[in-house]
Backbone as JSON Lines, residues from 0, in Angstrom:
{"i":0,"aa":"X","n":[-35.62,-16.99,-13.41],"ca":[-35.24,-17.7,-12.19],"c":[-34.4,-18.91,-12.59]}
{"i":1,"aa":"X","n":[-32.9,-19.04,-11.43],"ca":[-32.65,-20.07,-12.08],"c":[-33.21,-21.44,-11.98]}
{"i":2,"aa":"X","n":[-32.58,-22.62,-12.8],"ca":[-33.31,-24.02,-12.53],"c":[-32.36,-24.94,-11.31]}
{"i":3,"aa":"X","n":[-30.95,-24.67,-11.66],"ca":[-30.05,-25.49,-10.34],"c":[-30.3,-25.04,-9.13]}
{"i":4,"aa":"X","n":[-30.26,-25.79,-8.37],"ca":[-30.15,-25.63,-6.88],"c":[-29.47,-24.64,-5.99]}
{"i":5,"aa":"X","n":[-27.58,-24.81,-6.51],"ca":[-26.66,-23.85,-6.24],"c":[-26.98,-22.57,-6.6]}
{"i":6,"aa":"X","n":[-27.81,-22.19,-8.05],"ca":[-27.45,-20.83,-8.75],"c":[-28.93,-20.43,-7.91]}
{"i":7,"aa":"X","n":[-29.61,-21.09,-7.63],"ca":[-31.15,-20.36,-6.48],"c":[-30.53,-20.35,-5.07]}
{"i":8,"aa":"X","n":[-29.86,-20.5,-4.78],"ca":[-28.73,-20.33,-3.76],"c":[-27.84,-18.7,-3.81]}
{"i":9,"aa":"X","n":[-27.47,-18.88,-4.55],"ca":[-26.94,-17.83,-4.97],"c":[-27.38,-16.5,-5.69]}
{"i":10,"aa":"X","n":[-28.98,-16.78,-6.09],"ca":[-29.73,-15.38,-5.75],"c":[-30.2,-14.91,-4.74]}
{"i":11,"aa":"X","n":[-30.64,-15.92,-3.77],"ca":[-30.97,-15.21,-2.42],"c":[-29.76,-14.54,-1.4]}
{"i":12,"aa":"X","n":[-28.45,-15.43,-1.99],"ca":[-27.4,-14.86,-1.16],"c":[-27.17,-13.26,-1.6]}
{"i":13,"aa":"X","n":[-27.32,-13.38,-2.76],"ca":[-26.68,-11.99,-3.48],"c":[-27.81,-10.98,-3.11]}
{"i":14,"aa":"X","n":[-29.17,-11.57,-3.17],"ca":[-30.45,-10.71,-2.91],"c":[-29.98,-10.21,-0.73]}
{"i":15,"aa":"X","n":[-29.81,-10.82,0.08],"ca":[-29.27,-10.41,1.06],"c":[-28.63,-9.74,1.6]}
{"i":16,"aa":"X","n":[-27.03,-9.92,0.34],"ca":[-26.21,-8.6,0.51],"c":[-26.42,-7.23,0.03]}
{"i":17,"aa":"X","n":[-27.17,-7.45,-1.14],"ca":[-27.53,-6.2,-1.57],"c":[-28.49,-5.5,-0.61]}
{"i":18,"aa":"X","n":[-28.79,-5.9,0.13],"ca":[-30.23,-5.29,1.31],"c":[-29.14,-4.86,2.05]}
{"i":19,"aa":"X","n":[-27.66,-5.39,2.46],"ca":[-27.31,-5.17,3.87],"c":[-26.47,-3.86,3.05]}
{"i":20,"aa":"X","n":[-25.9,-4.15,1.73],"ca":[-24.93,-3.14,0.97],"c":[-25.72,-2.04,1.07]}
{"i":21,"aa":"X","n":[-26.81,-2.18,1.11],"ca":[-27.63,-0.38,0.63],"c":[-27.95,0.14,1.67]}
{"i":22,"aa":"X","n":[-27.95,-0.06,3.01],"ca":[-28.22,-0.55,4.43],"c":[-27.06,0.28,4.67]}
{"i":23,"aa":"X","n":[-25.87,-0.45,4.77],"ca":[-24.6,0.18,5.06],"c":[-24.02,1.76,4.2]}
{"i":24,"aa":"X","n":[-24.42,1.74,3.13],"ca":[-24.0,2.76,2.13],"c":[-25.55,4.12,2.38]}
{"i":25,"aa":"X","n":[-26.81,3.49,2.72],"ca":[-27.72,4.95,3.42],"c":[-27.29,5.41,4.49]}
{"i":26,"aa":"X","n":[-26.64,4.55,5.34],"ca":[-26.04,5.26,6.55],"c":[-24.79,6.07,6.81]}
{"i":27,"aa":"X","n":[-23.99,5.99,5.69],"ca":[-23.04,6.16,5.54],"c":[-23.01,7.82,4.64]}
{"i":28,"aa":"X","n":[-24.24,7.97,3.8],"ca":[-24.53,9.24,3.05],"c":[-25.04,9.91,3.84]}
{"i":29,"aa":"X","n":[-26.11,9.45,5.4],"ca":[-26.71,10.15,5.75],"c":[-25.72,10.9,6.71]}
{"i":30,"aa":"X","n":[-24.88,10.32,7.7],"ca":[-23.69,10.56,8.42],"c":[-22.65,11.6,7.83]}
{"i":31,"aa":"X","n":[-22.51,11.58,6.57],"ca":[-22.11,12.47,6.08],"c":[-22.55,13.76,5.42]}
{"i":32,"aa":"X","n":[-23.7,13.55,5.37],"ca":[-24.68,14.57,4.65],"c":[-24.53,15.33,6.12]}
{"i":33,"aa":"X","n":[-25.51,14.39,7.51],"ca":[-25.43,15.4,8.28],"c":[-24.18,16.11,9.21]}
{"i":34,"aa":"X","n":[-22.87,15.73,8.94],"ca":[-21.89,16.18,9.25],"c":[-21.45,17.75,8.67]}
{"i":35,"aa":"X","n":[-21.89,17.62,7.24],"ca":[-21.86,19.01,6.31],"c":[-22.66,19.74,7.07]}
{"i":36,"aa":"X","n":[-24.38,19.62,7.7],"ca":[-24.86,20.4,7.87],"c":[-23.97,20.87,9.05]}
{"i":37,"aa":"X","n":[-23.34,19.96,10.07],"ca":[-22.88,20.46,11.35],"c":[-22.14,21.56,11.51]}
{"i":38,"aa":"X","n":[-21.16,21.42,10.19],"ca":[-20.35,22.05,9.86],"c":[-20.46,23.76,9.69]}
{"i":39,"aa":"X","n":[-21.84,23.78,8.79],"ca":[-22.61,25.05,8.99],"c":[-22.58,26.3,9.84]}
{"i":40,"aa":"X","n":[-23.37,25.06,10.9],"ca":[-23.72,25.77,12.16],"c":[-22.95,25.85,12.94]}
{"i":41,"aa":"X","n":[-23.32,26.84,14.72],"ca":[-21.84,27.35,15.21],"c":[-21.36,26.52,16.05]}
{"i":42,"aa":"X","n":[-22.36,25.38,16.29],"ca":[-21.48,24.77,17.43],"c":[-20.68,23.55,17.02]}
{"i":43,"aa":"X","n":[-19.65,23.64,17.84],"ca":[-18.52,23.06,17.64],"c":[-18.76,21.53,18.44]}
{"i":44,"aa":"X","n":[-18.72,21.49,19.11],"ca":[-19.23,20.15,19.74],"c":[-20.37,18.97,18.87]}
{"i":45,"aa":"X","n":[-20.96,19.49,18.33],"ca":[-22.01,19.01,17.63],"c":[-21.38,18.61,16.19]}
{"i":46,"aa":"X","n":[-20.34,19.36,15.78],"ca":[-20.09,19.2,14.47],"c":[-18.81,17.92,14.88]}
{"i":47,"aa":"X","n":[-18.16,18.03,16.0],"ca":[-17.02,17.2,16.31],"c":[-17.88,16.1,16.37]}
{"i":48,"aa":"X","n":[-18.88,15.81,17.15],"ca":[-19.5,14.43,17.09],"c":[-20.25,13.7,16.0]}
{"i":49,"aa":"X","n":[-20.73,14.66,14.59],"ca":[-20.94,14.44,13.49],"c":[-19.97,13.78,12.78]}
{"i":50,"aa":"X","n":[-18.87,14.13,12.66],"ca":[-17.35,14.38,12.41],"c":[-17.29,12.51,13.05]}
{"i":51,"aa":"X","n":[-17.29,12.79,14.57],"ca":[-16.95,11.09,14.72],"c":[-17.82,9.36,14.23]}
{"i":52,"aa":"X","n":[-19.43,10.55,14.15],"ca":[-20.17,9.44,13.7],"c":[-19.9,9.05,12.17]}
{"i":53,"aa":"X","n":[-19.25,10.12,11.27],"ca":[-19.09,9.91,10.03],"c":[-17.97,8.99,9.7]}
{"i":54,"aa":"X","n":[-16.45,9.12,10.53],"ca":[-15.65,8.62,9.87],"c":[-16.0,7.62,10.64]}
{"i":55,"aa":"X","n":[-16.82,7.03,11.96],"ca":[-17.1,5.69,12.39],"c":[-17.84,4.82,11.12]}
{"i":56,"aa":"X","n":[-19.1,5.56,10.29],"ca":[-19.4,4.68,9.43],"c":[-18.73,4.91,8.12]}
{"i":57,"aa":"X","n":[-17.78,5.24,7.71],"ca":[-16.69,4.59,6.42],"c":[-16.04,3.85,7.37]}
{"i":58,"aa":"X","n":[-15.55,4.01,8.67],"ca":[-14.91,2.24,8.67],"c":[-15.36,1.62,8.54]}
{"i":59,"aa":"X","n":[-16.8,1.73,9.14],"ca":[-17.71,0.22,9.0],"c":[-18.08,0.03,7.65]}
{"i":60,"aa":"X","n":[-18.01,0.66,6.7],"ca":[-18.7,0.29,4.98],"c":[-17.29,0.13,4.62]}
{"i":61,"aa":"X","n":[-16.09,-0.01,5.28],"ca":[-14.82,-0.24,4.39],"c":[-14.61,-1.01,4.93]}
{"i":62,"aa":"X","n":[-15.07,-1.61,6.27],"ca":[-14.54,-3.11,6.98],"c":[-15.61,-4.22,6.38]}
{"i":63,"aa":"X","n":[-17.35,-3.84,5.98],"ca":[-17.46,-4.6,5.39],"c":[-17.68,-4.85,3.62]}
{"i":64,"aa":"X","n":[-16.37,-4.29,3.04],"ca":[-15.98,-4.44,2.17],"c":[-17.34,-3.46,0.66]}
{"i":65,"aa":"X","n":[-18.04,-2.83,1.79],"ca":[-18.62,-1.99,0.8],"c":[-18.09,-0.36,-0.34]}
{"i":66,"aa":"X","n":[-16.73,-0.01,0.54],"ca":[-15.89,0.96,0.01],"c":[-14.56,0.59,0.46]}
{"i":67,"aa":"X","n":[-13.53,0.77,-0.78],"ca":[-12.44,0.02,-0.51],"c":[-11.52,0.71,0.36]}
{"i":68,"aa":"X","n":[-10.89,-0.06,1.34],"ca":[-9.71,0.82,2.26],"c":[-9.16,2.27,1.99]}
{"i":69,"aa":"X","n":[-8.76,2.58,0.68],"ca":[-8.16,3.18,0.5],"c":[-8.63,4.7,0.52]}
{"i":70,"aa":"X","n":[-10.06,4.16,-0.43],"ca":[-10.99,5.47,-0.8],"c":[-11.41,5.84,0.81]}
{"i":71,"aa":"X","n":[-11.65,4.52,1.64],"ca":[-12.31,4.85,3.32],"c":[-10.89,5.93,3.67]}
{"i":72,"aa":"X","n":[-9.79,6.15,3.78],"ca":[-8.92,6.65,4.44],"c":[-8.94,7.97,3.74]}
{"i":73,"aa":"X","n":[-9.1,7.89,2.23],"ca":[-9.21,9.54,1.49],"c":[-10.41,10.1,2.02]}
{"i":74,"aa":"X","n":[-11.6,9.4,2.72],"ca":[-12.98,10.26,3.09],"c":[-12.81,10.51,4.42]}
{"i":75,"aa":"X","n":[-12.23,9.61,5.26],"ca":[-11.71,10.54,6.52],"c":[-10.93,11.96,6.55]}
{"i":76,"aa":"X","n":[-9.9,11.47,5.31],"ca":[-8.9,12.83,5.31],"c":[-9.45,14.06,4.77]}
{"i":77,"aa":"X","n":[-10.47,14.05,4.15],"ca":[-11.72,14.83,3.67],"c":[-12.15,15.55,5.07]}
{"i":78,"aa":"X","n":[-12.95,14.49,5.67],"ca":[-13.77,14.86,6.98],"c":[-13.25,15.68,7.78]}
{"i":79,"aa":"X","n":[-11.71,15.49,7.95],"ca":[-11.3,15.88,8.76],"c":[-10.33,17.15,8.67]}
{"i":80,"aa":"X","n":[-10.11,17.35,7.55],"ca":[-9.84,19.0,6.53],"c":[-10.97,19.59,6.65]}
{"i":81,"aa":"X","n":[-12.33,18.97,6.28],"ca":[-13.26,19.81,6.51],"c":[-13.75,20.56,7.48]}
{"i":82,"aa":"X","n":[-13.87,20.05,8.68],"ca":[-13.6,19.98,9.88],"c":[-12.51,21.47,10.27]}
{"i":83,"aa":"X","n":[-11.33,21.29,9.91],"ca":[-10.06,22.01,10.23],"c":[-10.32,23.34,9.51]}
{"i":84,"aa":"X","n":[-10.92,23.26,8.32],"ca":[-11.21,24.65,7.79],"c":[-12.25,25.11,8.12]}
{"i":85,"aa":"X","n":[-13.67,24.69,8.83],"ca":[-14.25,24.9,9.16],"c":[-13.9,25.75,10.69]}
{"i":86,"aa":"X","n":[-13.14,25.48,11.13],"ca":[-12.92,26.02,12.41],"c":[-12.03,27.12,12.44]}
{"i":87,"aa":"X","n":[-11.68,27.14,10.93],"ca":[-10.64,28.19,11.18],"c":[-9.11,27.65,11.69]}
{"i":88,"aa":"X","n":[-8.79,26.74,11.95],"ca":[-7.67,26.33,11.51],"c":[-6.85,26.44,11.23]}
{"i":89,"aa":"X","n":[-5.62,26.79,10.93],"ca":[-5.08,26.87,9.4],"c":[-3.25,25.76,9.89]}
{"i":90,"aa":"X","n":[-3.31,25.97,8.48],"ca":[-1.74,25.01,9.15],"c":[-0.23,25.43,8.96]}
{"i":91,"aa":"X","n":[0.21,25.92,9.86],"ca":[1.45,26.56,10.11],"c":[2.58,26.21,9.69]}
{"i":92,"aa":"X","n":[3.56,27.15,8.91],"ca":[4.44,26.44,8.36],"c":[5.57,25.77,9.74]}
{"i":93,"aa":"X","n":[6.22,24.69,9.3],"ca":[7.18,24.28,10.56],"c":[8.52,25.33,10.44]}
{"i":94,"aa":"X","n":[9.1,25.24,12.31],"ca":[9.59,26.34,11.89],"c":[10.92,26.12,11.14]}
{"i":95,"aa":"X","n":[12.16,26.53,10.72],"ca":[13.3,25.96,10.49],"c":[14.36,25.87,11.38]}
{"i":96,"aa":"X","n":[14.88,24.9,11.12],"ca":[16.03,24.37,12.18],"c":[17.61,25.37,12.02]}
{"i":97,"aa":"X","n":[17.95,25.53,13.13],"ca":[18.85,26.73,12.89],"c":[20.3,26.25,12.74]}
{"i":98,"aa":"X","n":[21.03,26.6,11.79],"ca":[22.19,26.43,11.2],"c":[23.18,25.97,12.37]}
{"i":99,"aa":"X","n":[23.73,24.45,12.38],"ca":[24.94,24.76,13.04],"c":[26.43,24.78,12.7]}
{"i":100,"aa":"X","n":[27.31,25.01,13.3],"ca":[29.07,25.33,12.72],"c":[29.69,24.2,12.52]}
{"i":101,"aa":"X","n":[28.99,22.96,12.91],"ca":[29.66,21.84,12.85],"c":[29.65,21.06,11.48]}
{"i":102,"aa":"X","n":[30.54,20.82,10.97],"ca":[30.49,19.73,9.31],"c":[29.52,18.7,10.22]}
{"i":103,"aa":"X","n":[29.28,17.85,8.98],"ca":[28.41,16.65,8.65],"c":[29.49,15.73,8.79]}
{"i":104,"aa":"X","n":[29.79,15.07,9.9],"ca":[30.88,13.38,9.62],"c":[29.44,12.59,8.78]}
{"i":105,"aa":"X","n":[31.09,12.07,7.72],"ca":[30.74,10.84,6.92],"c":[31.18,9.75,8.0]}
{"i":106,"aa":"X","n":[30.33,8.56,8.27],"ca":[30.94,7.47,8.11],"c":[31.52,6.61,6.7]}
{"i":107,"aa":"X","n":[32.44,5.78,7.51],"ca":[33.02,5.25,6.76],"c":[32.2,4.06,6.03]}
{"i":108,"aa":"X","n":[32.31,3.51,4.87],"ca":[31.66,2.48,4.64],"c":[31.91,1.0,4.74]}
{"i":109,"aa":"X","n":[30.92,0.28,5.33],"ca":[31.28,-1.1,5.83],"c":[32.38,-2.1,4.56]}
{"i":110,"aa":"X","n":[33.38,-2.21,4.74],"ca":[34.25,-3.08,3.53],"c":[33.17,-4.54,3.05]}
{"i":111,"aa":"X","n":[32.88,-4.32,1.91],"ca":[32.44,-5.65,1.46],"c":[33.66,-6.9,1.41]}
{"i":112,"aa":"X","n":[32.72,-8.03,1.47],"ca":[33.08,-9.3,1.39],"c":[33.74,-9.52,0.07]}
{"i":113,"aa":"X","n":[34.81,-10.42,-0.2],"ca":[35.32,-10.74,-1.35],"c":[34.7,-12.16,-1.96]}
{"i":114,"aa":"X","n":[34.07,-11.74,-2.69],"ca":[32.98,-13.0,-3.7],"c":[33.83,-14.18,-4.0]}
{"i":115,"aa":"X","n":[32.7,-15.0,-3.59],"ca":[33.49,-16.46,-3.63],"c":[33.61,-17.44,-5.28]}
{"i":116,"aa":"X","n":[33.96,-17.26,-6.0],"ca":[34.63,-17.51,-7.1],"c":[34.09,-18.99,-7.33]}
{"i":117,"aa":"X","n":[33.43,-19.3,-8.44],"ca":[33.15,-20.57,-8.84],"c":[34.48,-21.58,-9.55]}
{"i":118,"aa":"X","n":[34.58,-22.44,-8.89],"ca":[35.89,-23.41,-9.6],"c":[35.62,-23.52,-11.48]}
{"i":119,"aa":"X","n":[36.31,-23.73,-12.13],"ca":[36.55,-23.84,-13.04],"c":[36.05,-24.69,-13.55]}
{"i":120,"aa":"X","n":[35.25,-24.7,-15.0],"ca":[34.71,-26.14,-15.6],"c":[35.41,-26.92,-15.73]}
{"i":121,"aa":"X","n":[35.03,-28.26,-15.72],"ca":[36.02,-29.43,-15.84],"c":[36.08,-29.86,-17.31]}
{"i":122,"aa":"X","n":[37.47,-29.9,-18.37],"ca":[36.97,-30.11,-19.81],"c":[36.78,-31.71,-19.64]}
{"i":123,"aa":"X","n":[35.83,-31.69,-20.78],"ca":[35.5,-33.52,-20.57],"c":[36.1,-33.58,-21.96]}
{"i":124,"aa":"X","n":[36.34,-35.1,-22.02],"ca":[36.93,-35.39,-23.66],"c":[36.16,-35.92,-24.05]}
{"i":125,"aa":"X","n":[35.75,-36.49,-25.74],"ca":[35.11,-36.94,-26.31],"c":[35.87,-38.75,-26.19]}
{"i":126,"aa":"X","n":[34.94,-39.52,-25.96],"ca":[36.14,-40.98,-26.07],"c":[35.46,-41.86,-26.93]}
């Protein structure tokens, strides 16, 4: 235990977050655990609302800084592939755009400015 004031300060703070961190991160496994099961089974409604309670809690464990933004946006994009293959899904190629007879105009390019030229050193003499 510490002896300063500040650093016994600063175990109970840290002892706090860690209660709320493990808090936020069980809810967050369980939401997703039971989203997989949803996924399973046939109904679709049930798995869509699994689906919303899950990626609702990675925002909330990535808003409060328990999983970082980035990884929160790769576990949605997870959720929500999962989701898409689960249903059968699939993703269609786009179609292609059909040839037309007309060339490509170039524009012309904007004329640059002519650079403004620094005056000349001044020679100094030795006196």
């Amino acid at each position: 235990m510490p002896i300063i004031k500040s650093a016994k300060k600063r175990v109970k703070v840290a002892n706090k977050a860690a209660v709320r961190n493990s808090k936020t991160k069980r809810s967050l496994k369980t939401a997703i655990k039971s989203f997989g099961r949803a996924l399973t089974g046939k109904d679709t409604k049930a798995s869509a609302k699994a689906q919303s309670k899950a990626q609702s809690e990675v925002d909330k464990a990535a808003k409060k800084g328990v999983m970082h933004k980035n990884k929160a946006a790769r576990k949605k994009s997870q959720l929500a592939k999962a989701a898409k293959t689960a249903a059968g899904i699939t993703k269609k190629a786009a179609p292609k755009p059909k040839a037309t007879a007309k060339p490509a105009v170039k524009k012309a390019a904007p004329a640059k400015k002519a650079s403004a030229k620094k005056p000349a050193a001044k020679k100094t003499t030795k006196k």
